[in-house]
C-alpha positions as CSV (number, residue, x, y, z in Angstrom):
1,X,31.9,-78.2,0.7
2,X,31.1,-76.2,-2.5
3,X,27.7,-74.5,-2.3
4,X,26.8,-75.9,-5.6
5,X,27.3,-79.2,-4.2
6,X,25.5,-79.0,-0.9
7,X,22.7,-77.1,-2.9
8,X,22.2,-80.2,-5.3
9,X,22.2,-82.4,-2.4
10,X,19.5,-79.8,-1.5
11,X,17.6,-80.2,-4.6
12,X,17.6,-84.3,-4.5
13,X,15.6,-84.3,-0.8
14,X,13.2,-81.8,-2.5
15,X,12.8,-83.9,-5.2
16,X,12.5,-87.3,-2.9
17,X,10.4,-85.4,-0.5
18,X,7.9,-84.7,-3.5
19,X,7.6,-88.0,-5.1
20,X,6.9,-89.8,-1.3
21,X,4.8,-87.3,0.5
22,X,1.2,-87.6,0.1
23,X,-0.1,-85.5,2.6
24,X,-1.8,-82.2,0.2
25,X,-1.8,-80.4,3.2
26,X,2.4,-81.1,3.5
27,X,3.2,-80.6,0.1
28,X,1.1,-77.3,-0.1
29,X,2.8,-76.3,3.0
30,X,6.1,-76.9,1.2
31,X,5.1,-74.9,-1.8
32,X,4.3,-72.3,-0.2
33,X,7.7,-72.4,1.7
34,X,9.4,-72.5,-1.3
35,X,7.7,-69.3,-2.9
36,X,8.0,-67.5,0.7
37,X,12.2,-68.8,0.3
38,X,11.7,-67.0,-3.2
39,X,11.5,-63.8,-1.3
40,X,13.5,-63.9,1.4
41,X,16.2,-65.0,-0.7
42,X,15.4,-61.3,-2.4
43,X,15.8,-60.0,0.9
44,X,18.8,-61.4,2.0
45,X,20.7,-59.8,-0.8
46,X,19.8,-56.4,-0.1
47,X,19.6,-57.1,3.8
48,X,23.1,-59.5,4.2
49,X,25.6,-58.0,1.2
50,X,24.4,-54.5,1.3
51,X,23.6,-53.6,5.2
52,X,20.2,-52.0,3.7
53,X,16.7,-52.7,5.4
54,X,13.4,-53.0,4.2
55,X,10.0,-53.6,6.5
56,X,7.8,-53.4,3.5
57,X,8.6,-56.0,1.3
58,X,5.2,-57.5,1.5
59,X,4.1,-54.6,-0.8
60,X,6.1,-55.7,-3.1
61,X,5.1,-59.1,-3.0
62,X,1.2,-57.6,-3.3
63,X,2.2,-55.3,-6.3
64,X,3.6,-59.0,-8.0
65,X,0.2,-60.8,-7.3
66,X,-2.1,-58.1,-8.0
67,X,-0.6,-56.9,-11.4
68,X,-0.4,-60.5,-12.4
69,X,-3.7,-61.5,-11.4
70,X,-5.3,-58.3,-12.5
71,X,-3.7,-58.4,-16.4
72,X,-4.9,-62.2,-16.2
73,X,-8.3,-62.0,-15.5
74,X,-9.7,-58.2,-16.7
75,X,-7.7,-58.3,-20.1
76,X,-7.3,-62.3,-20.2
77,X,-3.2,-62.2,-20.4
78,X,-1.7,-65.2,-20.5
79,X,-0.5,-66.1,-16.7
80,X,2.8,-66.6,-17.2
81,X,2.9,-63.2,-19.2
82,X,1.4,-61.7,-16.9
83,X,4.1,-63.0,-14.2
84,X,6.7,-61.7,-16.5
85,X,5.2,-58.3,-17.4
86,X,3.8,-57.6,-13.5
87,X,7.7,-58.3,-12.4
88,X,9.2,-56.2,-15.1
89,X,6.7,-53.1,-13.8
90,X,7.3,-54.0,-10.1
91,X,11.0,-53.8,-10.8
92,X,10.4,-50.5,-12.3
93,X,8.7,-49.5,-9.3
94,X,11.2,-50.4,-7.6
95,X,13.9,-48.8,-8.8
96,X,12.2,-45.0,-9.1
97,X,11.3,-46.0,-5.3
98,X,14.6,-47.2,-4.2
99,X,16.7,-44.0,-6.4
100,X,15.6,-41.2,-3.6
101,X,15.3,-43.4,-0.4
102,X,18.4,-45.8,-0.7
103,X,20.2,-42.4,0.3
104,X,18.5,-42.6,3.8
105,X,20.4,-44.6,6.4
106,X,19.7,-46.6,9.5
107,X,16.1,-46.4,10.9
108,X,15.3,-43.7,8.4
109,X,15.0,-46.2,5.5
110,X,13.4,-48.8,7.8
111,X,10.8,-46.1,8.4
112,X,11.1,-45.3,4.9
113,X,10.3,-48.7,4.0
114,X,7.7,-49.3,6.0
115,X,6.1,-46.9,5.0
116,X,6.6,-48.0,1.4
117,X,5.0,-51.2,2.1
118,X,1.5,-49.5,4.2
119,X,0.4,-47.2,0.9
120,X,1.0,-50.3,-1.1
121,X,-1.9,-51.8,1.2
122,X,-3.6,-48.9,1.5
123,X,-4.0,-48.4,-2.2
124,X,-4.7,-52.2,-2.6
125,X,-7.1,-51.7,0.2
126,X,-8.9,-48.5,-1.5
127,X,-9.1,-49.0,-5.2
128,X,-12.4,-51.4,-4.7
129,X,-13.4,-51.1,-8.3
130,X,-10.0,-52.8,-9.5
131,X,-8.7,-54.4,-6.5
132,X,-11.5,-55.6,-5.1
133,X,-10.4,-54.0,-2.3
134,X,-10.9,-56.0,1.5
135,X,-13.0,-59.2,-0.5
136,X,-9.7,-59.2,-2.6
137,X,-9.6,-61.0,-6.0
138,X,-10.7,-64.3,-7.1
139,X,-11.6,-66.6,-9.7
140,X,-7.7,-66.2,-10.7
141,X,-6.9,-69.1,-13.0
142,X,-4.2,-71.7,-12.9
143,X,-1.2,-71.7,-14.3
144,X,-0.3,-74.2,-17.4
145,X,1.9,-74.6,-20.0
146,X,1.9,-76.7,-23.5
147,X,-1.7,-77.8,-22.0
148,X,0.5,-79.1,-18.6
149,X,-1.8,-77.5,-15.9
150,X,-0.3,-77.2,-12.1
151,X,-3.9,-78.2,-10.9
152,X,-2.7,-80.0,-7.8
153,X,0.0,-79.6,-4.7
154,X,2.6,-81.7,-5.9
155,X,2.6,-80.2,-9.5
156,X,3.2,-77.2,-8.2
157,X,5.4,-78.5,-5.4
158,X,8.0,-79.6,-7.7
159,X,7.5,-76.0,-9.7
160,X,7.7,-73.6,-6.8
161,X,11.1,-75.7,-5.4
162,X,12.6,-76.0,-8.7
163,X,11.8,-71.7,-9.0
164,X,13.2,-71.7,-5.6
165,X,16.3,-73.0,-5.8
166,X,17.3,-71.9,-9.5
167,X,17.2,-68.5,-7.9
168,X,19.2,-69.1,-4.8
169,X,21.6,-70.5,-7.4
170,X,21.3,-67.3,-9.6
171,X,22.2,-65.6,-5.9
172,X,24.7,-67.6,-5.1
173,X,26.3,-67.2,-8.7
174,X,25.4,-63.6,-8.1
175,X,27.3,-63.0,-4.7
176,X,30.8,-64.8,-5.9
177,X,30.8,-62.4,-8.8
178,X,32.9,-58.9,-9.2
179,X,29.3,-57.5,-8.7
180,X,28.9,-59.4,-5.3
181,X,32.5,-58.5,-4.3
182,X,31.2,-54.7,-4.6
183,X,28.0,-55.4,-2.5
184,X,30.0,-57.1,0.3
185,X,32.6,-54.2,0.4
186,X,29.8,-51.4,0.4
187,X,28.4,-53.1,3.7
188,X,31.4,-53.5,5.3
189,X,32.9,-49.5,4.8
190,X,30.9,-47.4,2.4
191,X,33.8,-44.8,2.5
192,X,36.2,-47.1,1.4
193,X,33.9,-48.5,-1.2
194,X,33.6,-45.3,-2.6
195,X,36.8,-44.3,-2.5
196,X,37.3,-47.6,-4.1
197,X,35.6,-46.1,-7.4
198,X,32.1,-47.8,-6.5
199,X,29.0,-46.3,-7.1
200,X,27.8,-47.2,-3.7
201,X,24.2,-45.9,-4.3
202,X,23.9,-47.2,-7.7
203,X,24.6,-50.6,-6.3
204,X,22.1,-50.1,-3.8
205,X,19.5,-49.3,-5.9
206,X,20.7,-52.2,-8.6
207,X,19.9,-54.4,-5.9
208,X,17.5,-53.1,-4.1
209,X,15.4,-53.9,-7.5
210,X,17.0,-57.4,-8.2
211,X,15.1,-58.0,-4.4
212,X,12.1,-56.5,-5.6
213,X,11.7,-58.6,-8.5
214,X,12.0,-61.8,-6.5
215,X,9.3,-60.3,-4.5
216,X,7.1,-59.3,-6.8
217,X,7.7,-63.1,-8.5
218,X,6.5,-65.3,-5.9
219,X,3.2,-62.6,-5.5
220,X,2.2,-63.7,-8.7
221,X,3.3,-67.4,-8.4
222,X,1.5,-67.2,-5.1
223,X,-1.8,-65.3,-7.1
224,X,-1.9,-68.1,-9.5
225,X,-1.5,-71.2,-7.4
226,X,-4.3,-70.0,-4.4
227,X,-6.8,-68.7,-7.0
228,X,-7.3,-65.7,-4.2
229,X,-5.5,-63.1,-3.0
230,X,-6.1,-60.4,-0.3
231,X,-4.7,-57.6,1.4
232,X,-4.9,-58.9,4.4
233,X,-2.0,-61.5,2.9
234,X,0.6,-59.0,2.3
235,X,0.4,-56.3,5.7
236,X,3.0,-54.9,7.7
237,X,3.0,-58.1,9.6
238,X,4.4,-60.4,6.9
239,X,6.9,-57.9,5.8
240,X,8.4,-58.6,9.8
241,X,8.3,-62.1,9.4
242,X,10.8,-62.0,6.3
243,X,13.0,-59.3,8.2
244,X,13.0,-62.2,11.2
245,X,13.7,-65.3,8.7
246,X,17.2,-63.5,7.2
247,X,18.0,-62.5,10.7
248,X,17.7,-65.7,12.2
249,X,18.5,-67.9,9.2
250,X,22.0,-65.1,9.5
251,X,22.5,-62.2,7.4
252,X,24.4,-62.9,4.4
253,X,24.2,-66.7,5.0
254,X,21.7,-68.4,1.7
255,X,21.5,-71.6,3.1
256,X,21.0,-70.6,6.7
257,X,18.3,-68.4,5.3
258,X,16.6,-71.6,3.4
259,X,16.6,-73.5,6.9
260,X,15.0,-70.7,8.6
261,X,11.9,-69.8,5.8
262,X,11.6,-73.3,5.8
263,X,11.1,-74.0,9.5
264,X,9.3,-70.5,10.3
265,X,7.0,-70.8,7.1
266,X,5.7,-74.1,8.7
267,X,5.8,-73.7,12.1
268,X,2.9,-71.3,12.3
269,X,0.9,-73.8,10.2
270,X,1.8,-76.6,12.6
271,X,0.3,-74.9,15.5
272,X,-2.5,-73.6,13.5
273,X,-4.2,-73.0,16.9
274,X,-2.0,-70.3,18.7
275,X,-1.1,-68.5,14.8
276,X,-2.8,-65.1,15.7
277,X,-0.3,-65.0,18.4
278,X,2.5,-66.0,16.2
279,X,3.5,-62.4,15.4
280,X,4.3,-61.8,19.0
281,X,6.5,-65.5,18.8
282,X,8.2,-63.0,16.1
283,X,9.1,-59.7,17.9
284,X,10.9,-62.6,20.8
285,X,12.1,-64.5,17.9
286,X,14.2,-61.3,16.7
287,X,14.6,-59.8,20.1
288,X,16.7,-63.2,21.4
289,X,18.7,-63.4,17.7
290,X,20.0,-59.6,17.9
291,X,20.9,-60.0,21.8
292,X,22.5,-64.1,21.6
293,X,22.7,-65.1,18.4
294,X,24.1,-62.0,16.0
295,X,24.4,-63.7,13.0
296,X,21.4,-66.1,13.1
297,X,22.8,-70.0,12.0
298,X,25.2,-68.4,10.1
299,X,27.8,-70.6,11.7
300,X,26.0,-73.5,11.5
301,X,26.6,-73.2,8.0
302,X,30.1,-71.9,7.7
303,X,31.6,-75.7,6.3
304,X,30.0,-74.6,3.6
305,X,31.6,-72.1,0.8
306,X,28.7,-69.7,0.1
């Protein structure tokens, strides 16, 4: 089956889903889902086509909300503006980031990444006059358009799935492109990539940006649908937990990614009880994909052509 096909199919159960679910708490849960998909999807690009990791993508994420939230309410920016202009500048970031240490390899740009990701926090965490530091921001307003305001879970339900899946389509689009052919041959020999003609650390940085953007996006989404935001949202912690949603959801694999954000986004919120331990559910999560299950439900989706 086309991908375009399956991910309309996709896009009707969303849309039935929204109009017969009544629970708030399900249809925030769902949102939610669909913003954390936002970033994974980010992830899976840089992760699955280009071989490259990053633990600290949470920063990213925090940079989104904060400069969003921050341009909002201390120089009264219109929100969606302020989306736009906080993802333009974490892009930016991004890239002068990504130039000097997309040239590490293996566990030096994981480190490199993680690392990333912890002064992000840390400068989140210190800057108390701006930031607001571990109380964290509030009184953020909502987002509206043409006097249209998302004031309630399925609003923004229908919103954050229709963001969602417009950029998995973008992805998808993205992947099945000249530019995607490059990405996919840069992770599977970067010798013969480059002897190929391909700018092999260009591309990496390219994308490595594209990722950040989609981060940075569903911060602010994610800013302006809570009304609060923290630091304690956006630690090392979640950063794992969308490295372990590509992995098990299979490198590479969009719709096999969806599945997995989807399942792990609610899961912990299910068994709201037992989610401080949830990180250590993680760490076995990721141990048992790498050692049985290599490329995550990959297979699972392989009918369909991504």
């Amino acid at each position: 089956m086309d991908s375009r096909i399956f991910l309309a199919i996709i896009a009707v159960i969303v849309a039935v889903s929204g109009i017969f679910l009544n629970s708030p708490f399900l249809l925030s849960m769902l949102a939610l889902a669909a913003l954390t998909l936002i970033v994974t999807t980010g992830l899976n690009l840089l992760l699955g086509f280009t071989g490259q990791i990053s633990l600290g993508h949470a920063g990213f994420v925090a940079l989104g909300a904060y400069m969003s939230a921050l341009l909002a309410i201390k120089f009264s920016i219109n929100p969606w503006l302020s989306i736009f202009i906080a993802t333009i500048l974490s892009s930016l970031i991004g890239a002068i980031i990504g130039y000097p240490t997309l040239k590490l390899k293996s566990h030096y740009l994981a480190m490199a990444t993680l690392a990333i990701g912890e002064v992000i926090n840390i400068l989140i965490m210190g800057t108390v006059s701006i930031t607001g530091g571990p109380q964290g921001l509030t009184a953020i307003p909502m987002l509206s358009i043409f006097g249209f305001t998302f004031d309630d879970d399925r609003k923004f339900y229908f919103f954050a799935w229709f963001t969602a899946l417009s950029l998995l389509l973008v992805s998808i689009n993205l992947t099945k492109s000249r530019f995607g052919r490059a990405l996919q041959a840069i992770k599977s020999k970067e010798i013969a990539a480059e002897a190929f003609g391909i700018n092999v650390h260009m591309y990496k940085v390219i994308i490595f940006t594209l990722s950040v953007s989609y981060a940075s996006l569903a911060g602010g989404l994610f800013a302006f649908y809570i009304g609060f935001i923290s630091p304690f949202s956006f630690g090392i912690l979640n950063s794992i937990e969308y490295v372990v949603m590509v992995v098990i959801g299979g490198m590479g694999s969009f719709f096999g990614v969806l599945f997995s954000t989807i399942i792990l986004s609610i899961l912990p919120n299910i068994f709201s009880g037992l989610k401080e331990f949830w990180p250590i559910a993680d760490g076995f999560l990721l141990v048992f994909a790498m050692m049985f299950l290599p490329d995550g439900l990959k297979k699972l989706f392989s009918w369909i052509k991504q």
